[in-house]
Backbone as CSV, one residue per row, in Angstrom:
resi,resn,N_x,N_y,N_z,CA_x,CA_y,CA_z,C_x,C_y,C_z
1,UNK,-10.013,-150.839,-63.483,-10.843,-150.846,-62.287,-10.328,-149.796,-61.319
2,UNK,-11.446,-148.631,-60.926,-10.865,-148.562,-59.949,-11.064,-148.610,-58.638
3,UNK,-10.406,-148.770,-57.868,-10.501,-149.218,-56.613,-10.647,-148.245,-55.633
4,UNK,-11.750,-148.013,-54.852,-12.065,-146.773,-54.271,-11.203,-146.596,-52.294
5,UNK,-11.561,-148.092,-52.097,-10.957,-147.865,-50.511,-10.295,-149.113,-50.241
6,UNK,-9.873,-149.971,-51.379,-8.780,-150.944,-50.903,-8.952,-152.041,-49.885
7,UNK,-10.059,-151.905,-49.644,-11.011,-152.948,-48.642,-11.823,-153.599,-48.820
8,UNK,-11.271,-155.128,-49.016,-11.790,-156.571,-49.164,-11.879,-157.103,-47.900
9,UNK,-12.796,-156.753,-46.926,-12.584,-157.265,-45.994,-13.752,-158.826,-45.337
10,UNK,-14.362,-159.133,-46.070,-15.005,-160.474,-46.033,-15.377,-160.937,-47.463
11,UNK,-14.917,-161.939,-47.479,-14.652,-162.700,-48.688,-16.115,-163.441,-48.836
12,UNK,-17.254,-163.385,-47.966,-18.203,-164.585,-48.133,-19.542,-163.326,-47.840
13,UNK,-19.227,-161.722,-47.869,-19.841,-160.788,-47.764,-20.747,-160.779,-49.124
14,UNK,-22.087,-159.718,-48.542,-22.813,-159.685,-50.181,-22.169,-158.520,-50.649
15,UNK,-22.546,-158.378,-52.170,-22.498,-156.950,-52.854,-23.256,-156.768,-53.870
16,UNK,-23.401,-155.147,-54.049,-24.743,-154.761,-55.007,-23.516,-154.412,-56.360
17,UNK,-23.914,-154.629,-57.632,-23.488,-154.266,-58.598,-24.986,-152.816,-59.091
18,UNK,-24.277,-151.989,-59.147,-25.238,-150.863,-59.588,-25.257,-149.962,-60.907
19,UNK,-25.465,-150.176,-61.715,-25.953,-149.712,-63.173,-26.486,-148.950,-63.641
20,UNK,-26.022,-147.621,-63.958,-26.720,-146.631,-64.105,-26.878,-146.174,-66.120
21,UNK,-27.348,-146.861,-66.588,-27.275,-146.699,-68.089,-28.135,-145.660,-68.536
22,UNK,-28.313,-145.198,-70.054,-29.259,-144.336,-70.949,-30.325,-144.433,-70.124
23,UNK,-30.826,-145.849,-70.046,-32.567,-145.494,-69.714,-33.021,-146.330,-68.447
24,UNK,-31.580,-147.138,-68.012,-32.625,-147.244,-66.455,-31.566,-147.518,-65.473
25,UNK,-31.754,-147.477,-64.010,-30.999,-148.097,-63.152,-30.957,-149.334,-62.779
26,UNK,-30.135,-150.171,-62.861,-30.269,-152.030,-62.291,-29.484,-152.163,-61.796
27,UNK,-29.628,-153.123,-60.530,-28.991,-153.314,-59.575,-29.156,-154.873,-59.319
28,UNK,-28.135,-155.791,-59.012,-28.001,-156.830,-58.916,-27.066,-157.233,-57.679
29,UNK,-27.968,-158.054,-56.623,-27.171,-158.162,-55.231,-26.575,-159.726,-55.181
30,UNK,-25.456,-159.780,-54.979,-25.291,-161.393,-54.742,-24.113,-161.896,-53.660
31,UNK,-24.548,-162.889,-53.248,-23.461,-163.495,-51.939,-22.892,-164.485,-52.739
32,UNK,-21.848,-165.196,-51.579,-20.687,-166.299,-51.690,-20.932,-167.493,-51.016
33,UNK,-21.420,-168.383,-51.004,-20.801,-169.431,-49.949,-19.702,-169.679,-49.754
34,UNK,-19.420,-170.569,-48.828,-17.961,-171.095,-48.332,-17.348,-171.968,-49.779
35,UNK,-18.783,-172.895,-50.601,-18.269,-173.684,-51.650,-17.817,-173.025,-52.870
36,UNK,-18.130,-171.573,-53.060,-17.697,-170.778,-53.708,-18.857,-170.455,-54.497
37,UNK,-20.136,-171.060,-54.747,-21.256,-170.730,-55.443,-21.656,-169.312,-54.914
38,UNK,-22.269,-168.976,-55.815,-23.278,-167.630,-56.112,-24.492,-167.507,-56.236
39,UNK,-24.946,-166.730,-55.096,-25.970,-167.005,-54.293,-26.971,-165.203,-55.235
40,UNK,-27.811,-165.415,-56.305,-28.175,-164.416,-56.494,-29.672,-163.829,-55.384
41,UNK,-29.462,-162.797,-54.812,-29.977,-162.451,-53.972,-31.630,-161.778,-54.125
42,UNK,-31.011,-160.870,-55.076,-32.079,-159.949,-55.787,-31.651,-159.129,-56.729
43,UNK,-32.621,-158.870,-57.420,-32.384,-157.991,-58.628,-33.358,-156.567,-59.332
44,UNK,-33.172,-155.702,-59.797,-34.019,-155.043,-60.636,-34.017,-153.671,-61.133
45,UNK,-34.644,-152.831,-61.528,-34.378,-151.706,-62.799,-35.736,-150.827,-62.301
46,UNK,-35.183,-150.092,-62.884,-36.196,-148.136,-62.479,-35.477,-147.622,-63.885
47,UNK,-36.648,-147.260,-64.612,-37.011,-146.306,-65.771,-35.930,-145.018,-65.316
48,UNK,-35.247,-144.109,-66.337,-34.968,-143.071,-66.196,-35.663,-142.262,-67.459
49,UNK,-35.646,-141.353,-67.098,-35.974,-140.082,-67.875,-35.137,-140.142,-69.163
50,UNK,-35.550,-139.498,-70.252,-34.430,-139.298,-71.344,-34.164,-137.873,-71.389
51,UNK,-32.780,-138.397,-71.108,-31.443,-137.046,-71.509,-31.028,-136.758,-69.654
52,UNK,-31.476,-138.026,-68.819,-31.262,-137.853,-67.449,-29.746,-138.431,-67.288
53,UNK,-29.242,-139.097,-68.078,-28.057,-140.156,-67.948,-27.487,-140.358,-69.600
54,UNK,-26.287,-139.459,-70.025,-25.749,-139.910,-71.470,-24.450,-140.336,-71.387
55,UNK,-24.090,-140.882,-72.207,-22.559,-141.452,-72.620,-21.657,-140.375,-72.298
56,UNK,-21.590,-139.613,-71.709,-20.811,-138.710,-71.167,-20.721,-138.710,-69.712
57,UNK,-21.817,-138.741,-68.828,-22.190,-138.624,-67.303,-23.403,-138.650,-67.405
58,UNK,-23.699,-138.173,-66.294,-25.438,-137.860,-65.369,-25.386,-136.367,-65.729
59,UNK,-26.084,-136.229,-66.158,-27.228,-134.684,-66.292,-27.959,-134.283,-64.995
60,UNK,-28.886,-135.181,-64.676,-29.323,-134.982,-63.528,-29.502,-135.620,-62.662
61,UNK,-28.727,-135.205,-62.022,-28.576,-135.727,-60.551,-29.057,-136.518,-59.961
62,UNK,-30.207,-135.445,-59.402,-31.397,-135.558,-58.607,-32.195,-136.786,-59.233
63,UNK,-32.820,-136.396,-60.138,-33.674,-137.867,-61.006,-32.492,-138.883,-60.572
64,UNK,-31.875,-139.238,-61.249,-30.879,-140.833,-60.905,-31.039,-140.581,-59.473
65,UNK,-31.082,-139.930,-58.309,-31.161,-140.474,-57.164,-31.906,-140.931,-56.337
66,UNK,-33.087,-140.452,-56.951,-34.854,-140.741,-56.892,-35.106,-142.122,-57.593
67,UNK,-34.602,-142.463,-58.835,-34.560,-143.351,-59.200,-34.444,-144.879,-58.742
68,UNK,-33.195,-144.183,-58.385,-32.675,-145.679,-57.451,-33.001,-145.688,-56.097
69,UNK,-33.332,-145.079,-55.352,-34.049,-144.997,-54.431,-35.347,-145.682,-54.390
70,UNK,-35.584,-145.235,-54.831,-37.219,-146.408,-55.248,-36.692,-147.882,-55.903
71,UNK,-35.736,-147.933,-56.586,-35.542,-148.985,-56.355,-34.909,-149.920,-55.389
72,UNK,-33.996,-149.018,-54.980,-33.937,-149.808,-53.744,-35.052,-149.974,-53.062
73,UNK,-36.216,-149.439,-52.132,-36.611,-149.118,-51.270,-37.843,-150.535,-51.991
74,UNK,-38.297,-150.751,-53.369,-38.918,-151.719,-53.636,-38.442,-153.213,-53.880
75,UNK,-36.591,-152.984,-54.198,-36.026,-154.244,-54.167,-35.391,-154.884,-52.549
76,UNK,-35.779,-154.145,-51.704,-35.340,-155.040,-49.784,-34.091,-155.295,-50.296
77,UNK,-33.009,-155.049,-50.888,-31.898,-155.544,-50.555,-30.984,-154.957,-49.294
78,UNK,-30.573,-156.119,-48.992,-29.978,-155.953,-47.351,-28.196,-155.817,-47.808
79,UNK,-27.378,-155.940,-49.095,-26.052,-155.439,-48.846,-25.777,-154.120,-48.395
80,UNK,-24.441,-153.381,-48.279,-24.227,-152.174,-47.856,-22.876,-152.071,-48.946
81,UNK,-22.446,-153.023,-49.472,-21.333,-152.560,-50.117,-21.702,-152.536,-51.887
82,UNK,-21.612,-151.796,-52.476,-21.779,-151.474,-54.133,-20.579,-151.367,-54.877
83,UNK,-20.687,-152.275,-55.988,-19.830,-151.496,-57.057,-20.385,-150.719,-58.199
84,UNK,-19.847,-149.913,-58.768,-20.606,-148.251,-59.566,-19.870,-148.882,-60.691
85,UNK,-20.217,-148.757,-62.084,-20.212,-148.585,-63.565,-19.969,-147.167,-64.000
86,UNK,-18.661,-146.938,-64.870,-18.295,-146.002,-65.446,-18.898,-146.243,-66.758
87,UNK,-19.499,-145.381,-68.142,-19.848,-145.568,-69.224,-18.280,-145.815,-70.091
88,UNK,-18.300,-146.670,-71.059,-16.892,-146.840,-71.425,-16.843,-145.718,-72.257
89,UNK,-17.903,-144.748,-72.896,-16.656,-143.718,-73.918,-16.518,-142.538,-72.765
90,UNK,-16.392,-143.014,-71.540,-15.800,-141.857,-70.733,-15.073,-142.251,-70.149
91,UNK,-14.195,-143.477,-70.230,-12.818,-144.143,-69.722,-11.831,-144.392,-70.715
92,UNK,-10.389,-143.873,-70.788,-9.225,-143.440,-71.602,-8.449,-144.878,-70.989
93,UNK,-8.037,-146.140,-71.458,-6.875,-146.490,-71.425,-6.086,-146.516,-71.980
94,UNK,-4.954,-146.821,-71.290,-3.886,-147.550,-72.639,-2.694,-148.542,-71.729
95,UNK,-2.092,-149.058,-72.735,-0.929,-149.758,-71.683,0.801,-149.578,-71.738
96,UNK,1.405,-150.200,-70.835,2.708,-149.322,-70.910,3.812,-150.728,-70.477
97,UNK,4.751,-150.399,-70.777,5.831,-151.240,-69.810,6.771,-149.795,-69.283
98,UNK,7.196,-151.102,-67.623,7.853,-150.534,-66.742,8.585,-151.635,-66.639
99,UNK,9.899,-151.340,-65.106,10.614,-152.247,-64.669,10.112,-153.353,-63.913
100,UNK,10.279,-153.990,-63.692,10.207,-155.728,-62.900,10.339,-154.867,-61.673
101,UNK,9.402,-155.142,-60.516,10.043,-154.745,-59.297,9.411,-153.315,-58.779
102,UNK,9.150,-152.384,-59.590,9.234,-151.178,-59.020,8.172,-150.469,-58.267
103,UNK,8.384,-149.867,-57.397,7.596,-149.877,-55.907,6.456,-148.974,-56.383
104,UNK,5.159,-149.196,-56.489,3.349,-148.543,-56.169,3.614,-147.045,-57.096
105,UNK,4.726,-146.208,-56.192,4.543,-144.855,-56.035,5.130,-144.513,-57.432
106,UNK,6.032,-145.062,-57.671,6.801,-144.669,-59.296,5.709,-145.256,-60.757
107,UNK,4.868,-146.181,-60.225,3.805,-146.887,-61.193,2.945,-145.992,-61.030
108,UNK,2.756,-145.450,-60.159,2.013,-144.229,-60.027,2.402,-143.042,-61.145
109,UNK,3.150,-142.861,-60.485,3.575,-141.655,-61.066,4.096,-142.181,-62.836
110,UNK,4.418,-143.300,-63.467,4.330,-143.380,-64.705,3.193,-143.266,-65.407
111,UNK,2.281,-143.932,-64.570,0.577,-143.950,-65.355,0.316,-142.632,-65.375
112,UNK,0.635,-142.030,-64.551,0.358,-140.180,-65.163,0.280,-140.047,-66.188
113,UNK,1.576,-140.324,-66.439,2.846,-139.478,-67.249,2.045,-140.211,-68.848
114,UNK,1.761,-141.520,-68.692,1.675,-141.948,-70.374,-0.013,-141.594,-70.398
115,UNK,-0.849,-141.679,-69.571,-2.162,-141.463,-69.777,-2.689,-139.931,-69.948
116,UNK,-1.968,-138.753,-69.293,-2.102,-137.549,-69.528,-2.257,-136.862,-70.956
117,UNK,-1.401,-137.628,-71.879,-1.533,-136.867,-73.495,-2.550,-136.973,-73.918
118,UNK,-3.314,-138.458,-73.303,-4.475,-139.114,-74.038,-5.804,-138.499,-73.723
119,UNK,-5.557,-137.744,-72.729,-6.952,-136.835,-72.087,-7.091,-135.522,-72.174
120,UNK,-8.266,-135.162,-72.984,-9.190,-134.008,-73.142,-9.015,-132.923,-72.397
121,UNK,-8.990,-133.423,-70.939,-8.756,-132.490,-69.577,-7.471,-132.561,-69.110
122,UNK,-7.229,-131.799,-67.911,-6.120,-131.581,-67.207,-6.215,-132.966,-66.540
123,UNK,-4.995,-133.132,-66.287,-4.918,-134.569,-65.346,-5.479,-134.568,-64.429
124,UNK,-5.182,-133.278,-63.589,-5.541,-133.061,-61.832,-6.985,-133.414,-62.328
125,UNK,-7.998,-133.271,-62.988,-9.021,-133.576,-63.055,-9.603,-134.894,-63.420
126,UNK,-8.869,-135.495,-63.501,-8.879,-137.246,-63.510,-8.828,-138.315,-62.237
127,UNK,-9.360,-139.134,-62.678,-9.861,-140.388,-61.422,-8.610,-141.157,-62.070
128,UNK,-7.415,-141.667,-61.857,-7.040,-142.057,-62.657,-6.246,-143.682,-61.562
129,UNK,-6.260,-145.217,-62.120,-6.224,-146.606,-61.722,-5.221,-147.208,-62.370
130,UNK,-4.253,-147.799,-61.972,-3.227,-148.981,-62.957,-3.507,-150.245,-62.261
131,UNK,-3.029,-150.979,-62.857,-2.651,-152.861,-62.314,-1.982,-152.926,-63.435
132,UNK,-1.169,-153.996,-62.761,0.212,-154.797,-63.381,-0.656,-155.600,-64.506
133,UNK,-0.711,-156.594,-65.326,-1.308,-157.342,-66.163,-1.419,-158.707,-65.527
134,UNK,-1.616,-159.723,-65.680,-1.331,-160.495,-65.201,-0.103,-161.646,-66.639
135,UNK,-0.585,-161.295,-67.743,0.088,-162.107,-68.361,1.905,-161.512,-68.348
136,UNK,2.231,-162.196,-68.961,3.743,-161.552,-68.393,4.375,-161.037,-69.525
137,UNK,5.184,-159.456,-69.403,5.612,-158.986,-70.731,6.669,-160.085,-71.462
138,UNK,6.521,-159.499,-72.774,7.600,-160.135,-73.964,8.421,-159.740,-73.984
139,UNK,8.915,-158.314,-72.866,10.429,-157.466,-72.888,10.649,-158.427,-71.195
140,UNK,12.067,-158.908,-71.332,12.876,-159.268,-70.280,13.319,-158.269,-69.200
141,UNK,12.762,-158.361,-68.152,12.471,-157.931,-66.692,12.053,-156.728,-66.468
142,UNK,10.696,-156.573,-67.475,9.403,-155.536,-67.387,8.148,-156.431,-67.214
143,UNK,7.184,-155.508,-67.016,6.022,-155.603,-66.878,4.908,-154.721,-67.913
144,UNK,3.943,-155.307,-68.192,2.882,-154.588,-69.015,1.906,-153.984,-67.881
145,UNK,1.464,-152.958,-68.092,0.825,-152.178,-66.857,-0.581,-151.250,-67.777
146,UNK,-1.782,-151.562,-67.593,-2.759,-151.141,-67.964,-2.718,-149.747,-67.022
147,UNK,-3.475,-148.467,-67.270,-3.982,-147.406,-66.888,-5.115,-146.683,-67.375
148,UNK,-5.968,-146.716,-66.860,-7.567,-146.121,-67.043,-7.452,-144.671,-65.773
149,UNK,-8.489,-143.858,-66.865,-9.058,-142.503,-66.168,-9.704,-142.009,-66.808
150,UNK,-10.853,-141.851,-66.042,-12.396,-141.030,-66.261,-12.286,-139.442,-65.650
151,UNK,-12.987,-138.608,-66.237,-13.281,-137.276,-65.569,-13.517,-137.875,-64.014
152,UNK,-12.926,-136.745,-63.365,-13.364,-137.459,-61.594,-14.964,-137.477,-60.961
153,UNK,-15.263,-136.263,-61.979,-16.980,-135.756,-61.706,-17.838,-136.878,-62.080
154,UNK,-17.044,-138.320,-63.316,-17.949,-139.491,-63.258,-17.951,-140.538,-62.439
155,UNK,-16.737,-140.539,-61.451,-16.936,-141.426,-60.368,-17.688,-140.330,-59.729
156,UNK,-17.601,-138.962,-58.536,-18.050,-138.813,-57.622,-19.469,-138.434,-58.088
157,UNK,-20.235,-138.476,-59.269,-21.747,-138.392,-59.424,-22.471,-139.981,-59.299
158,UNK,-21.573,-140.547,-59.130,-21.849,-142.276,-58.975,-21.730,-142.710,-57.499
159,UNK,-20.909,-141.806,-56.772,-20.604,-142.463,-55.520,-21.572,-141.112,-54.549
160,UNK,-22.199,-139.976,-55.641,-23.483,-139.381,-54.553,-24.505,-140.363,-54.687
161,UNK,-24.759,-141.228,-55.472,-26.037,-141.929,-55.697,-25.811,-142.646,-54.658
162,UNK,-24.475,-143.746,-54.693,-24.335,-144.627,-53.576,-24.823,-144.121,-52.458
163,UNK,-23.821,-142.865,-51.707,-23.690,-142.030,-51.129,-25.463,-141.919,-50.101
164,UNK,-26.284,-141.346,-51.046,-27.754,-141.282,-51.058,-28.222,-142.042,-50.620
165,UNK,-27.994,-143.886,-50.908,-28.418,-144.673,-50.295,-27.909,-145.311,-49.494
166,UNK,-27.038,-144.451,-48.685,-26.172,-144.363,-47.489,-25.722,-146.258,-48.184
167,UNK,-24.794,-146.503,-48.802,-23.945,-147.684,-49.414,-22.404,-146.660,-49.148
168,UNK,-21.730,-148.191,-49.536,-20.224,-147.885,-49.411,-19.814,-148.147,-50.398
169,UNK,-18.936,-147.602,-51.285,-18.807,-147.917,-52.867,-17.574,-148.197,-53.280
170,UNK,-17.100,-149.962,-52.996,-15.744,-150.178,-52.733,-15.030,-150.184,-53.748
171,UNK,-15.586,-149.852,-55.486,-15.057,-150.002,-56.615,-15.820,-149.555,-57.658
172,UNK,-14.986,-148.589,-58.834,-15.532,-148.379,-59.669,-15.115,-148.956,-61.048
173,UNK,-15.755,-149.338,-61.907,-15.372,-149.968,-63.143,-15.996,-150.032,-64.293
174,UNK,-15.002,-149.821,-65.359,-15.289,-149.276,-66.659,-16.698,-150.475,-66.785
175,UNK,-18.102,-150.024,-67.525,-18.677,-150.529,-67.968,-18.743,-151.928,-68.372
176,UNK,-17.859,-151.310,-69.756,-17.071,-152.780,-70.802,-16.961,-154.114,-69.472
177,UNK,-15.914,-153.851,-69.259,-14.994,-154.457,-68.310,-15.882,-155.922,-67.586
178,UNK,-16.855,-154.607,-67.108,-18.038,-155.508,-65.969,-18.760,-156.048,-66.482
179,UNK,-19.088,-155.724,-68.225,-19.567,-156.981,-68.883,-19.426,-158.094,-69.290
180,UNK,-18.077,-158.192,-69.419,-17.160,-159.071,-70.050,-16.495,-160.204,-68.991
181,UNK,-16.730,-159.667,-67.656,-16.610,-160.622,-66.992,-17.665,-160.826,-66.427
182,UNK,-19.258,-160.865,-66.303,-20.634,-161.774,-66.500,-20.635,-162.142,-68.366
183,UNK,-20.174,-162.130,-68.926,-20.884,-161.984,-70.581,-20.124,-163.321,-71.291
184,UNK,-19.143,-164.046,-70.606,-19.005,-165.092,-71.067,-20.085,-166.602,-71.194
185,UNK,-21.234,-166.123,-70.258,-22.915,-167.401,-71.354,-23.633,-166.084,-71.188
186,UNK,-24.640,-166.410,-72.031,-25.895,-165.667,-72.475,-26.300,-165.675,-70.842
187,UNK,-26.385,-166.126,-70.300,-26.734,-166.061,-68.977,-26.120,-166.011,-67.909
188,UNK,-25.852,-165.105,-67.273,-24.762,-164.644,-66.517,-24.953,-165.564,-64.960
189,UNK,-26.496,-165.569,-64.864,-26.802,-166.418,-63.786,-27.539,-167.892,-63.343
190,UNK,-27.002,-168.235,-64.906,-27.098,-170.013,-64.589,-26.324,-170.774,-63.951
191,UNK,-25.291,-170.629,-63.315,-24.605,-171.009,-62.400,-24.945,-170.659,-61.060
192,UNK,-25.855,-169.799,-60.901,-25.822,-169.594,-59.742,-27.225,-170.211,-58.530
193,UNK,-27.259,-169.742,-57.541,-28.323,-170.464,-56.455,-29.526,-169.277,-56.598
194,UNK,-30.654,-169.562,-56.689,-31.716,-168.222,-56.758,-32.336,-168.171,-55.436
195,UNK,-32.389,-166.726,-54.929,-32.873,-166.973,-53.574,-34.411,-166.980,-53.567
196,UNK,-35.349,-167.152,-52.857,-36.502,-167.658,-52.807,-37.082,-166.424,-53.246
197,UNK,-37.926,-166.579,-54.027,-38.982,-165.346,-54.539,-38.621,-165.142,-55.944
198,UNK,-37.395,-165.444,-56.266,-37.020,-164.790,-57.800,-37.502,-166.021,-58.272
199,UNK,-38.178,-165.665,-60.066,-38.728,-166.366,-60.889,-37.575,-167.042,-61.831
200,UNK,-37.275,-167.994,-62.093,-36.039,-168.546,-62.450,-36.391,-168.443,-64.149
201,UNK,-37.630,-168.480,-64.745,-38.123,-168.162,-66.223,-38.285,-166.578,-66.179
202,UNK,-38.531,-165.671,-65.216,-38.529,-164.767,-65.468,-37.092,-164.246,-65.722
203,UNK,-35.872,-164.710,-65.327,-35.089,-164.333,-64.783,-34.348,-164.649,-66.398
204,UNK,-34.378,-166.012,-66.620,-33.865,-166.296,-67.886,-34.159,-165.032,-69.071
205,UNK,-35.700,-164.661,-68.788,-35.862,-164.187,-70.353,-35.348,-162.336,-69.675
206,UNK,-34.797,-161.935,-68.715,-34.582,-160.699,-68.721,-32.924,-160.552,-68.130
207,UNK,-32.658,-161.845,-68.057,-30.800,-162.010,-67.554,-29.636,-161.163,-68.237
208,UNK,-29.999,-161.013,-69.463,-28.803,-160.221,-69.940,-28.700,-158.837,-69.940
209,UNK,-30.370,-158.255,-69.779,-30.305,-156.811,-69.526,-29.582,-156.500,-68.137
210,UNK,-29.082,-157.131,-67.348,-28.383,-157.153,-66.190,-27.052,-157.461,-66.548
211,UNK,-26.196,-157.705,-67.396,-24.951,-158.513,-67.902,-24.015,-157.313,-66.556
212,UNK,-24.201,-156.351,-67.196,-23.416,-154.896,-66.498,-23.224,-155.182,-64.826
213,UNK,-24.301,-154.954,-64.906,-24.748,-154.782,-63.113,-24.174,-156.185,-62.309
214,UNK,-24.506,-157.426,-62.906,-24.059,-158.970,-62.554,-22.086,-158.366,-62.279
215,UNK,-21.965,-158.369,-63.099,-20.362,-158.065,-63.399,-19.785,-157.642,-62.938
216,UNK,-20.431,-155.982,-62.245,-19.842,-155.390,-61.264,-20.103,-156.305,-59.681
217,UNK,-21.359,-156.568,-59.839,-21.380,-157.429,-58.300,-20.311,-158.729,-58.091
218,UNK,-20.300,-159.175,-59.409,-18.661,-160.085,-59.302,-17.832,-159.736,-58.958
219,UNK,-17.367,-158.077,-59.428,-16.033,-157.617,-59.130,-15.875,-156.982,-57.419
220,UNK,-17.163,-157.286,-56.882,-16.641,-157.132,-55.619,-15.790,-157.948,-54.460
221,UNK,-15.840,-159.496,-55.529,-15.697,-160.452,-54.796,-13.842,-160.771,-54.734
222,UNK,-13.360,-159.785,-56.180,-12.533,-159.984,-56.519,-11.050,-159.794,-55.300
């Protein structure tokens, strides 16, 4: 994941998960209550062009920004904060151990160091994210430390779209990732509260083409 401005600053705030795939844009907005339920707000998708958006990046620009624009402008959603989808064969991880303890800037500077061989490009040209793991290493007083990096040109062609629809784009994250945390039921939003207007059968039979977009709007909450 990566984390664009480090600012979680209301926990019961909405957010747009935004999806920019092969053939369309979807966007999925959702709030928090205090009880912790999930309040799906609104949802929906704009056609793209083919060869406008490939497993590599955006081609064109302009189209994806027109795109979503209209969709916004036909879906009324009232958040301001987005999370953006990286395509996963354009995100490199791998994982590493370090010491127990050791301060931001040196984890920094290791995730360079082991993720650099693994990339195509020069580093300086990388978006590049770590976190600690949460499970705990099998080597005595280390840590397992994930590191992901995309070309930088695939976050900042994601954060002109935001950008465009004057949004704030507090996180970017590998595709995969954002599926896998909506993709545990076939339905990402049966747990949740539907706000008035959404079709709850419509919603069922088109829920998973959203798995992506749901996922990232989770990870804002994170």
């Amino acid at each position: 994941m990566f984390d664009l401005s480090r600012l979680f600053l209301s926990r019961n705030a909405a957010f747009i998960g935004m999806d920019i795939g092969r053939h369309a844009v979807r966007m999925v907005e959702l709030s928090r209550r205090k009880t912790g339920v999930f309040v799906l707000r609104g949802y929906g998708s704009e056609h793209l062009a083919e060869g406008a958006v490939t497993d590599d990046g955006i081609d064109d620009l302009e189209h994806v920004m027109n795109a979503a624009s209209r969709l916004w402008e036909r879906s009324a959603f009232k958040a301001r904060k987005v999370a953006i989808g990286i395509p996963p064969a354009a995100v490199t991880e791998r994982t590493f151990h370090a010491g127990r303890g050791q301060p931001d800037a040196r984890l920094e500077a290791l995730a360079k160091e082991h993720i650099a061989p693994l990339l195509d490009y020069h580093v300086t040209d990388a978006c590049i994210d770590f976190c600690v793991l949460e499970a705990a290493s099998q080597l005595a007083g280390q840590v397992e430390v994930l590191v992901a990096a995309t070309r930088r040109e695939n976050v900042e062609d994601r954060l002109a779209v935001a950008e465009f629809l004057k949004l704030h784009a507090i996180v970017a994250e590998a595709e995969s990732h954002a599926a896998h945390v909506a993709g545990g039921r076939a339905n990402p939003f049966s747990d949740m509260v539907l706000a008035a207007g959404i079709d709850a059968g419509q919603l069922q039979a088109e829920g998973s083409n959203y798995l992506v977009a749901c996922g990232l709007a989770l990870r804002g909450f994170d």
